[in-house]
N, CA, C and O atoms as CSV, one atom per row, in Angstrom:
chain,resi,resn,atom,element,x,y,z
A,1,UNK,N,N,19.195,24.224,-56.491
A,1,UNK,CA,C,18.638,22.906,-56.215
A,1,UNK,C,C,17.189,22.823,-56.680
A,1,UNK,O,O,16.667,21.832,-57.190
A,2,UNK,N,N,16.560,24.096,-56.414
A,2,UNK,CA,C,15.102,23.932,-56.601
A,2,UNK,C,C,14.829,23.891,-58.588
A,2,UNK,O,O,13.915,23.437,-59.277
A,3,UNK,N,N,15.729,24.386,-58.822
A,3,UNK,CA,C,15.763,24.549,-60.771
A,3,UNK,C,C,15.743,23.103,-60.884
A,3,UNK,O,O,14.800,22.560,-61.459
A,4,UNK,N,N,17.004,22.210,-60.228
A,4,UNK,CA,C,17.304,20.695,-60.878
A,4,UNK,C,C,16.294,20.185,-60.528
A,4,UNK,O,O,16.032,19.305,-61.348
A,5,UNK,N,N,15.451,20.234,-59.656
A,5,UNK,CA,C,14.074,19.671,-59.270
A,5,UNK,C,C,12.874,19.982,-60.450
A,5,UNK,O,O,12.170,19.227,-61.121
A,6,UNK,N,N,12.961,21.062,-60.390
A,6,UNK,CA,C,12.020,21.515,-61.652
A,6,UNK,C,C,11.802,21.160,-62.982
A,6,UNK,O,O,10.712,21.142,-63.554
A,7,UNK,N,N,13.343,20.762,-63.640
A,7,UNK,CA,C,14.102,20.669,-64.717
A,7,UNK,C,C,13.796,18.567,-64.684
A,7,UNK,O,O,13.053,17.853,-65.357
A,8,UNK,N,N,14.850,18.235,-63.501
A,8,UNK,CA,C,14.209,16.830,-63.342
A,8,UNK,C,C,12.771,16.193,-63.631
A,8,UNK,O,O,12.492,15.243,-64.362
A,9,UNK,N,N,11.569,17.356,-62.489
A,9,UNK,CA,C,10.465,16.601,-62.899
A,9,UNK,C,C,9.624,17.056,-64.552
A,9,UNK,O,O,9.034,16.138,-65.122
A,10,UNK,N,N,9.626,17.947,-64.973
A,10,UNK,CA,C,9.372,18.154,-66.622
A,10,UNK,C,C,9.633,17.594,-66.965
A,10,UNK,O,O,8.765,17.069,-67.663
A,11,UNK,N,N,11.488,16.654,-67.064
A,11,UNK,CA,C,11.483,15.731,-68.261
A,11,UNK,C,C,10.969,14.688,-68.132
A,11,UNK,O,O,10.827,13.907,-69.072
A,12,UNK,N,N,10.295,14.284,-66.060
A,12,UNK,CA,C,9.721,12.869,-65.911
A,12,UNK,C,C,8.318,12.953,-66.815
A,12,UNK,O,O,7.663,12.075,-67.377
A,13,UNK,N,N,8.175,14.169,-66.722
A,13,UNK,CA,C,6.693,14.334,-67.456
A,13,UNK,C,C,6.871,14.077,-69.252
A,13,UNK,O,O,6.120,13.385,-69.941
A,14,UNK,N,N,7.796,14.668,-69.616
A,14,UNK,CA,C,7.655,14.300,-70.751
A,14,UNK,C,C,8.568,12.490,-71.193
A,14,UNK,O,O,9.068,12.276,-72.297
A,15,UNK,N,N,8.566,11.660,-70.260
A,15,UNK,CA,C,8.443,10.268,-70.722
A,15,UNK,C,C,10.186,9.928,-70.347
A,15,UNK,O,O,10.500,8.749,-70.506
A,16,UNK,N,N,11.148,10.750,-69.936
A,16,UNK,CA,C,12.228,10.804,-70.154
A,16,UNK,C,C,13.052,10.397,-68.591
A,16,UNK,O,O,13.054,11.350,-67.812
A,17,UNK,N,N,13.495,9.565,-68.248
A,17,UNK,CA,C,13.707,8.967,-67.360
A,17,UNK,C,C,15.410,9.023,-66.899
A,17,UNK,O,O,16.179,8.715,-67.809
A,18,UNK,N,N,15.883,9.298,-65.901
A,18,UNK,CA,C,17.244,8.544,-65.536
A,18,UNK,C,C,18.070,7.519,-65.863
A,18,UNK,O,O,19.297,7.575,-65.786
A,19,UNK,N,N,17.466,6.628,-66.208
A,19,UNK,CA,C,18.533,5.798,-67.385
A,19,UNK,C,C,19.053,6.192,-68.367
A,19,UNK,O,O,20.091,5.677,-68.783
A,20,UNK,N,N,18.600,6.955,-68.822
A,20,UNK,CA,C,19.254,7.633,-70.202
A,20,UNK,C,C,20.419,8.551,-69.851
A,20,UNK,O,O,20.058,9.110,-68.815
A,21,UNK,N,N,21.321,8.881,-70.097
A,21,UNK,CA,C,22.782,9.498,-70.031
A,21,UNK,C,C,21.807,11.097,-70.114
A,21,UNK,O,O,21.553,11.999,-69.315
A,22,UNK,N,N,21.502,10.818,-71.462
A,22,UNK,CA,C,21.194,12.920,-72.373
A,22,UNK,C,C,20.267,13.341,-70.714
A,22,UNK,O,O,20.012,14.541,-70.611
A,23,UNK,N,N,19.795,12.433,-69.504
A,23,UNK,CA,C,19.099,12.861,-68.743
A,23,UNK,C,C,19.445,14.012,-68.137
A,23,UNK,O,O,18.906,15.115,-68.223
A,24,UNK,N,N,20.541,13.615,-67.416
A,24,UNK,CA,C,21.602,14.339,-67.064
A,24,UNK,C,C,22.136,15.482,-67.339
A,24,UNK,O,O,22.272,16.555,-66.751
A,25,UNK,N,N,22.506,14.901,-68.689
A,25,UNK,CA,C,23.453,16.270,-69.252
A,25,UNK,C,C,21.907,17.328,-69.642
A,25,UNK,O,O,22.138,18.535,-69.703
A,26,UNK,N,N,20.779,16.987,-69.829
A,26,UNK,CA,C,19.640,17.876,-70.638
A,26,UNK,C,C,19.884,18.769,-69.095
A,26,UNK,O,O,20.310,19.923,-69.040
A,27,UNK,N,N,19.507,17.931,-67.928
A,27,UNK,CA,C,19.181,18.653,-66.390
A,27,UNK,C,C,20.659,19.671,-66.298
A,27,UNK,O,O,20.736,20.691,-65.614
A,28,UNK,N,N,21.175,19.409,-66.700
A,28,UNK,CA,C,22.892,20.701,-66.480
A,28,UNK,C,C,22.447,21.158,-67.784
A,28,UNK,O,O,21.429,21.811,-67.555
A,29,UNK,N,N,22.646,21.157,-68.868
A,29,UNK,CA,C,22.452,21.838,-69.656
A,29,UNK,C,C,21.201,22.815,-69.459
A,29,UNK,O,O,21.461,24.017,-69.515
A,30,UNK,N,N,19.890,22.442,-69.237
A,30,UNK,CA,C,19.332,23.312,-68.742
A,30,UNK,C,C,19.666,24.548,-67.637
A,30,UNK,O,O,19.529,25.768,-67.717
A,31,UNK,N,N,20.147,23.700,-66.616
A,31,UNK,CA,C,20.368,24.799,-65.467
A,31,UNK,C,C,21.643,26.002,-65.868
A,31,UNK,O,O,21.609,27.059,-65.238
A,32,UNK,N,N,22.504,25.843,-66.690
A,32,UNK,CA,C,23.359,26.414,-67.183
A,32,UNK,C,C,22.930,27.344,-67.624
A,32,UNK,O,O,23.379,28.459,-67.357
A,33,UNK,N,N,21.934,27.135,-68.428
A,33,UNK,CA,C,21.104,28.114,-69.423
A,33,UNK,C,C,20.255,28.983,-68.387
A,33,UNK,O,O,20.218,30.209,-68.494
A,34,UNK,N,N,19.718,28.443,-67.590
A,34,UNK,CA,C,18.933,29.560,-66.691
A,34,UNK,C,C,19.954,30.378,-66.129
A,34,UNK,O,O,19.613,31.559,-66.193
A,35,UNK,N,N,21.041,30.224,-65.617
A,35,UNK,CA,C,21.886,30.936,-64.820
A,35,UNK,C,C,22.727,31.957,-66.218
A,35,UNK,O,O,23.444,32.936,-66.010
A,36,UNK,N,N,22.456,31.512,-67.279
A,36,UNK,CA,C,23.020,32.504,-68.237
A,36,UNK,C,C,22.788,32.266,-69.681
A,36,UNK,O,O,23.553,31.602,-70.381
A,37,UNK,N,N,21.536,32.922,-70.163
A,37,UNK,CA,C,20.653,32.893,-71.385
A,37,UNK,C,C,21.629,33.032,-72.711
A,37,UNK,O,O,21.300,32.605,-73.818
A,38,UNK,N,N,22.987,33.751,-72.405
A,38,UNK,CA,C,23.234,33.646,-73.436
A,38,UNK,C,C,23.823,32.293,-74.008
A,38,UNK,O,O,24.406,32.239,-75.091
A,39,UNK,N,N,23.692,31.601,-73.482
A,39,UNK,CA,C,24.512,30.138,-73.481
A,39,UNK,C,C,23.576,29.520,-75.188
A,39,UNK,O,O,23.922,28.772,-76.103
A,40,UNK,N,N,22.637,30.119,-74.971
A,40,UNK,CA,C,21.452,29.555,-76.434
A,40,UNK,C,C,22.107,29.753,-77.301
A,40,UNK,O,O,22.372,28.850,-78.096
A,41,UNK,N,N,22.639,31.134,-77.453
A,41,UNK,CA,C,23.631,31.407,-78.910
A,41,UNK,C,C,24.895,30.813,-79.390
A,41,UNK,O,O,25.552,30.924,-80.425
A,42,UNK,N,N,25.024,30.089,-78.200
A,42,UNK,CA,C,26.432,29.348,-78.560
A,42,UNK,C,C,25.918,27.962,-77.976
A,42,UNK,O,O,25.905,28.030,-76.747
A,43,UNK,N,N,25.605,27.061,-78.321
A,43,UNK,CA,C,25.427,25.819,-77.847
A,43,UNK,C,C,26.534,24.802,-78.316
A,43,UNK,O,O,27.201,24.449,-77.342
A,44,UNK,N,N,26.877,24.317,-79.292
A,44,UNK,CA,C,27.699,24.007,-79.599
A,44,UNK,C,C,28.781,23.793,-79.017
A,44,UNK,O,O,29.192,22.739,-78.529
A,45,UNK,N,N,29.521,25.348,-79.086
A,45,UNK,CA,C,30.628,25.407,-79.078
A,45,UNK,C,C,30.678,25.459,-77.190
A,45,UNK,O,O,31.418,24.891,-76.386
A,46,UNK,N,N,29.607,26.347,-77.027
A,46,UNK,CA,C,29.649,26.585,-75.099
A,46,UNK,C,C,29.524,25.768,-74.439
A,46,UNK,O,O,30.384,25.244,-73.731
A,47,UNK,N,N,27.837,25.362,-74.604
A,47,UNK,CA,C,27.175,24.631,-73.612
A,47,UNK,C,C,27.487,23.275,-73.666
A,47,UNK,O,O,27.682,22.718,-72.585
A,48,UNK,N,N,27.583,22.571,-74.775
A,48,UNK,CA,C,27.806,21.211,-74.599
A,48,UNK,C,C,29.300,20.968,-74.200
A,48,UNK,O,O,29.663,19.884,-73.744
A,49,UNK,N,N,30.246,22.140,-74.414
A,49,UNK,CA,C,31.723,21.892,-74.201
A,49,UNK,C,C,31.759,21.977,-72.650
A,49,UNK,O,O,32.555,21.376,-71.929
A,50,UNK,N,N,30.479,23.069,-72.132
A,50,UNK,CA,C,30.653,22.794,-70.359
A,50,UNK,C,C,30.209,22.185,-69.884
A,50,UNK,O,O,30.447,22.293,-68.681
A,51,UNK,N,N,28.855,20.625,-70.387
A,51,UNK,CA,C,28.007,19.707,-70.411
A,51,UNK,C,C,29.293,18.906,-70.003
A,51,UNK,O,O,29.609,18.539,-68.871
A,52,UNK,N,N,30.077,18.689,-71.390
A,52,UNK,CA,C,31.167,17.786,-71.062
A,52,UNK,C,C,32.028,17.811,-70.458
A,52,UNK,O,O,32.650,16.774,-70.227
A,53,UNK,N,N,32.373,18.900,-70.007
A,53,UNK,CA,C,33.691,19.301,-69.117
A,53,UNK,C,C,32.833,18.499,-67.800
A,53,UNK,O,O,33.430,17.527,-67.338
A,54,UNK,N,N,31.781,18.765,-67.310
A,54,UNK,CA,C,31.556,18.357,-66.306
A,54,UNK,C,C,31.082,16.952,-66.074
A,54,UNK,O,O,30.824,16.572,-64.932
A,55,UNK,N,N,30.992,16.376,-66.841
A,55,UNK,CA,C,30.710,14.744,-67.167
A,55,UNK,C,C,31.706,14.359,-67.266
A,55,UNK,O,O,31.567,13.233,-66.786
A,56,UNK,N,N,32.929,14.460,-67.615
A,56,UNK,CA,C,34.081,13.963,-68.433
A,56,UNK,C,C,33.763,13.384,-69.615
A,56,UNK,O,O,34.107,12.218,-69.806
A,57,UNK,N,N,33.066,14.092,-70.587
A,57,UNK,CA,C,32.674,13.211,-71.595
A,57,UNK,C,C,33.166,14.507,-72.988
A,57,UNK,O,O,33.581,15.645,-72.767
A,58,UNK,N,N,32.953,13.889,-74.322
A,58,UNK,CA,C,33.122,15.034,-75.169
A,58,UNK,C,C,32.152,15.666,-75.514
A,58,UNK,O,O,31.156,15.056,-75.124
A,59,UNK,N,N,31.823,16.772,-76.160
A,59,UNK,CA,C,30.531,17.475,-76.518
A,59,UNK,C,C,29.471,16.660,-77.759
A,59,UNK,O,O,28.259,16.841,-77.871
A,60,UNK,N,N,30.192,15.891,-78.470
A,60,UNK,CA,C,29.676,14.635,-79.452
A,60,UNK,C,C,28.606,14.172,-78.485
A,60,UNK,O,O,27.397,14.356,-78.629
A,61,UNK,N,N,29.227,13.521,-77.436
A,61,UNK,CA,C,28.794,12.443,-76.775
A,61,UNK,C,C,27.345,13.130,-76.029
A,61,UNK,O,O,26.264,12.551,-75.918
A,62,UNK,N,N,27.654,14.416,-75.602
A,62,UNK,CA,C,26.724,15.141,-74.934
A,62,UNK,C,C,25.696,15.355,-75.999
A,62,UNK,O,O,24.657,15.056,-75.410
A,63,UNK,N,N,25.369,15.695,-77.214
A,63,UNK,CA,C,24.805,15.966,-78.367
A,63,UNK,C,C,24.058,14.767,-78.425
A,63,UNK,O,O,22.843,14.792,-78.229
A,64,UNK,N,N,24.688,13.681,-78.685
A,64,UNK,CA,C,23.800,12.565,-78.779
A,64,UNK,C,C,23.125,12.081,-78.379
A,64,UNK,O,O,22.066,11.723,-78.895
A,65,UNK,N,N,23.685,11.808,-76.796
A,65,UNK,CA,C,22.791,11.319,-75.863
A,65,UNK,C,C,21.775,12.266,-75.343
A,65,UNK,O,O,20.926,11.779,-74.596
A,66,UNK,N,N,21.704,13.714,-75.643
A,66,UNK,CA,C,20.571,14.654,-76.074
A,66,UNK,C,C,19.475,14.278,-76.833
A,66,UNK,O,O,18.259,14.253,-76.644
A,67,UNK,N,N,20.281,13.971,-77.813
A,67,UNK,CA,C,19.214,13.457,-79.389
A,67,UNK,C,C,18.276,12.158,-78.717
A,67,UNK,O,O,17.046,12.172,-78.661
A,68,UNK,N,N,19.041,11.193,-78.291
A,68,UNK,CA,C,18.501,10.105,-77.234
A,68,UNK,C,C,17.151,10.846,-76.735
A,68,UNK,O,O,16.140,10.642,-77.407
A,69,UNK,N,N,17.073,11.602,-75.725
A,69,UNK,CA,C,16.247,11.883,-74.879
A,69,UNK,C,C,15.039,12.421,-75.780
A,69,UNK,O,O,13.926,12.198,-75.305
A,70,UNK,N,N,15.070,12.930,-76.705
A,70,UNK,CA,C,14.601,13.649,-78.043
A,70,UNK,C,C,13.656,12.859,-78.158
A,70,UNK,O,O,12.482,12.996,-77.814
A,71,UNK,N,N,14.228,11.923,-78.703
A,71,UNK,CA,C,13.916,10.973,-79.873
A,71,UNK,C,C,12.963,10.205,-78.899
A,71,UNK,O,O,11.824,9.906,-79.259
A,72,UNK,N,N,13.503,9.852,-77.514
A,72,UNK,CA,C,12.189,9.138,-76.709
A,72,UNK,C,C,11.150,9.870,-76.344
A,72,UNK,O,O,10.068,9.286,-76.285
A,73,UNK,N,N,11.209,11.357,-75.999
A,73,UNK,CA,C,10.067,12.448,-75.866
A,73,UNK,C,C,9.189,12.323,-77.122
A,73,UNK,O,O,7.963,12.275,-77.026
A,74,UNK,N,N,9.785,12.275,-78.210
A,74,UNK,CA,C,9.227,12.622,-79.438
A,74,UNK,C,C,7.930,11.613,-79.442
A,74,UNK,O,O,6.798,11.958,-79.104
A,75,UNK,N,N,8.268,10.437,-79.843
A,75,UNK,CA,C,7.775,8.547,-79.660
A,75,UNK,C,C,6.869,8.470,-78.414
A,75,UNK,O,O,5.740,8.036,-78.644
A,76,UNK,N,N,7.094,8.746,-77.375
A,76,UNK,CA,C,6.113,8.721,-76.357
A,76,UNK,C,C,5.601,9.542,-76.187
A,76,UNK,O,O,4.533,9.149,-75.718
A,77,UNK,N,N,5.587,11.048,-76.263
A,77,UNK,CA,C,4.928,11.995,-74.958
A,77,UNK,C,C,5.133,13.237,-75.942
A,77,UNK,O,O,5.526,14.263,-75.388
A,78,UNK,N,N,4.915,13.296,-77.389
A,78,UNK,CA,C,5.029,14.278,-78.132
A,78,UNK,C,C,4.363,15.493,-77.846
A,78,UNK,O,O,4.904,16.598,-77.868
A,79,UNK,N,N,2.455,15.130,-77.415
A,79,UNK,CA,C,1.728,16.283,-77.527
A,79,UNK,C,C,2.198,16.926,-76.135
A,79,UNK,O,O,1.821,18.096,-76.070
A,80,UNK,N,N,2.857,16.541,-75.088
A,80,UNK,CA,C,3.039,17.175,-73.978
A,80,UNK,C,C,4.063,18.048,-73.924
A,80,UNK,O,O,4.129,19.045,-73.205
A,81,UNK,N,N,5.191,17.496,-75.013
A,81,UNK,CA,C,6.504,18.626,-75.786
A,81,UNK,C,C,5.978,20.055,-76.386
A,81,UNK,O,O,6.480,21.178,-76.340
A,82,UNK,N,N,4.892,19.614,-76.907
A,82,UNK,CA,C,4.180,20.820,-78.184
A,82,UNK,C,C,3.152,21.570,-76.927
A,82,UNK,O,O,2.610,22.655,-77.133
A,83,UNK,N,N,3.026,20.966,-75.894
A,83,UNK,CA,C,2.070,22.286,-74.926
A,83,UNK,C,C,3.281,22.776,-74.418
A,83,UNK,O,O,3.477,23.989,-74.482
A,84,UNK,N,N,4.330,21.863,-73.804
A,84,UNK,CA,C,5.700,23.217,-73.351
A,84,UNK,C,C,6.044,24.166,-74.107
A,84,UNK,O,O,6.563,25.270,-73.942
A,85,UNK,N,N,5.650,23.527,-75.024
A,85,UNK,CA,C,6.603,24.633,-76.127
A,85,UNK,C,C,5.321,26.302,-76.680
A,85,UNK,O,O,5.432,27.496,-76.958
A,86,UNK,N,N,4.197,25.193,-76.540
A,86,UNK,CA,C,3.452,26.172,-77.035
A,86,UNK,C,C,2.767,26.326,-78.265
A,86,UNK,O,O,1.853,27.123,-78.476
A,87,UNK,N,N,3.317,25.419,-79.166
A,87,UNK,CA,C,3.239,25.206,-80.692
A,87,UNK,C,C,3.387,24.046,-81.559
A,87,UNK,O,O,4.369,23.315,-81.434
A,88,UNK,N,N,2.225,23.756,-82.678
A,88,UNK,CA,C,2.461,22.550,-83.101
A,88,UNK,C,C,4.083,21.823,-83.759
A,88,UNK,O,O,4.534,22.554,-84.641
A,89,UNK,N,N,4.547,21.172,-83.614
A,89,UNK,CA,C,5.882,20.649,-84.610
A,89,UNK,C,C,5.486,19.794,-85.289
A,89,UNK,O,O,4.708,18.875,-85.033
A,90,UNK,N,N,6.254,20.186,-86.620
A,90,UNK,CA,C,6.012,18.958,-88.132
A,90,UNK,C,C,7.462,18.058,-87.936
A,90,UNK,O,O,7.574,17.231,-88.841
A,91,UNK,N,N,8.372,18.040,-87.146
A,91,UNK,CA,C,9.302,17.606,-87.128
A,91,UNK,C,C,10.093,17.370,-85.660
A,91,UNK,O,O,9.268,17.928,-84.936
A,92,UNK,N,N,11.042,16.957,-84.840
A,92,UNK,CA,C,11.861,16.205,-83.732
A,92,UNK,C,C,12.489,17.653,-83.672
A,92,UNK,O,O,13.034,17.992,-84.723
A,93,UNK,N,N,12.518,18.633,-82.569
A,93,UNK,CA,C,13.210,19.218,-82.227
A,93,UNK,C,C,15.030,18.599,-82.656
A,93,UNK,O,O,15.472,17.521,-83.055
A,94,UNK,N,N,15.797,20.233,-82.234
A,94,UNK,CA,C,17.063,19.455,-82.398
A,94,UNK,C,C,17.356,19.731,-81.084
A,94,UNK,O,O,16.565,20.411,-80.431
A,95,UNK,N,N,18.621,19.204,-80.473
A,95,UNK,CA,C,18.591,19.945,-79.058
A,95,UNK,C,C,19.093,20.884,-78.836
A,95,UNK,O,O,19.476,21.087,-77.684
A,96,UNK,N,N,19.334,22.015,-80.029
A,96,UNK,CA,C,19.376,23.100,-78.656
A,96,UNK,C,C,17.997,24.022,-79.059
A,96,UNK,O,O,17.807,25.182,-78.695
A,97,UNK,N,N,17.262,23.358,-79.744
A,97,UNK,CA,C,15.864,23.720,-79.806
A,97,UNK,C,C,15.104,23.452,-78.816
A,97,UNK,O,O,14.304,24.179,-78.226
A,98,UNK,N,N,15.505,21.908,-78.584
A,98,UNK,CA,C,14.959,21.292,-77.060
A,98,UNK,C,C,15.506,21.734,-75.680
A,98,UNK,O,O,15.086,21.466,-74.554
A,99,UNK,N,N,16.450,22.407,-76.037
A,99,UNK,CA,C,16.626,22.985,-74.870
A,99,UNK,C,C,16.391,24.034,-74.391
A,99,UNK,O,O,16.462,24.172,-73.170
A,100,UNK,N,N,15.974,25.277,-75.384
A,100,UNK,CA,C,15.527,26.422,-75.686
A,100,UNK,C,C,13.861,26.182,-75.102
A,100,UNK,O,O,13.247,27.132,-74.618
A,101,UNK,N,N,13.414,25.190,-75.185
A,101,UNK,CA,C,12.223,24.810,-75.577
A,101,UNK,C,C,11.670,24.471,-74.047
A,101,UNK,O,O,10.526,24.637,-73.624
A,102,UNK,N,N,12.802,23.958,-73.362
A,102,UNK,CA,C,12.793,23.256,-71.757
A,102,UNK,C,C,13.475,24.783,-70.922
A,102,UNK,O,O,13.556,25.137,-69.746
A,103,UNK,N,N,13.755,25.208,-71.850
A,103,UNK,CA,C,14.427,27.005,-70.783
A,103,UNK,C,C,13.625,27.674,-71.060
A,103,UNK,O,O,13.542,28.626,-70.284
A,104,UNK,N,N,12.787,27.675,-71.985
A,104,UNK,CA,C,11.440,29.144,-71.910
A,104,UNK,C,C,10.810,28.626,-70.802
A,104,UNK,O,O,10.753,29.175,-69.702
A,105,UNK,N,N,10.213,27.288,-71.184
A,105,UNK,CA,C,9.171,26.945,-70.224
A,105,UNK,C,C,9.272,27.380,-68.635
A,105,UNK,O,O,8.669,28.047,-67.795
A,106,UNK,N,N,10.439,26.552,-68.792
A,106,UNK,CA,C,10.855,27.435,-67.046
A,106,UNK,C,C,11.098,28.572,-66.627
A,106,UNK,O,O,10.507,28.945,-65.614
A,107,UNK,N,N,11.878,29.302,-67.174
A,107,UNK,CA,C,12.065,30.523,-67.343
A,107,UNK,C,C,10.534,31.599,-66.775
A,107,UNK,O,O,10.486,32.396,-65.838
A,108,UNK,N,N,9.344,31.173,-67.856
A,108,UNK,CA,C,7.925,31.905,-67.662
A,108,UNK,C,C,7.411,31.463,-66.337
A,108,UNK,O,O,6.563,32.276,-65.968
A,109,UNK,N,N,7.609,30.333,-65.313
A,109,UNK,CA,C,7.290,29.387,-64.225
A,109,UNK,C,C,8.284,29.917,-63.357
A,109,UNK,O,O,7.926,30.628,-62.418
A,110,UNK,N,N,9.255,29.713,-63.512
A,110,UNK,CA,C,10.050,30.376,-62.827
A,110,UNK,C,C,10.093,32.044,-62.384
A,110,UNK,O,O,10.604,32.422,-61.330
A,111,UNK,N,N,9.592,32.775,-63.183
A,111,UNK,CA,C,9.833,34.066,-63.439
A,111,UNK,C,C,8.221,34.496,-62.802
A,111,UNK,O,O,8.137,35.533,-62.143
A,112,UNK,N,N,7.094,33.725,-63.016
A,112,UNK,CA,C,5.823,34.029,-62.583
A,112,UNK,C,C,5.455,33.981,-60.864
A,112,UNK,O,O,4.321,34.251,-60.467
């Protein structure tokens, strides 16, 4: 509970709100990933297939509405993406960059 809290308020910080679907699935997709790192190496095929299993939705759908959340972080609240992350970007994360990107962060916060 205390991760989805954690996970929740970061993305309020980075501009990304509850209306958006990818909200959701980013907050499970994240927590998935903390409870088992290797989930990064397979995103695709793993994480978004257990994103969707638990939404009832398909892994497309989960991908996109990812990209969604992206694409509004990017546009609003970019330089606050590039201090999570740590590093400047010439380009929009993809998501499982962004998600990699939202699991270190916590991960070092979590772990400290």
């Amino acid at each position: 509970m205390t991760e989805t809290i954690e996970i929740r308020t970061l993305l309020m910080s980075l501009g990304i709100g509850p209306k958006y679907r990818g909200f959701q699935y980013t907050i499970y997709a994240v927590t998935l990933t903390l409870e088992d790192e290797e989930r990064l190496f397979s995103v695709t095929r793993s994480l978004y297939g257990d994103v969707a299993a638990h939404f009832s939705t398909t892994w497309n759908c989960v991908e996109r509405n990812i990209r969604t959340v992206i694409a509004v972080c990017w546009k609003n609240n970019r330089e606050k993406l590039e201090e999570i992350a740590g590093y400047h970007m010439t380009k929009q994360p993809t998501p499982a960059d962004f998600i990699s990107i939202l699991y270190n962060h916590l991960y070092r916060k979590i772990s400290a």
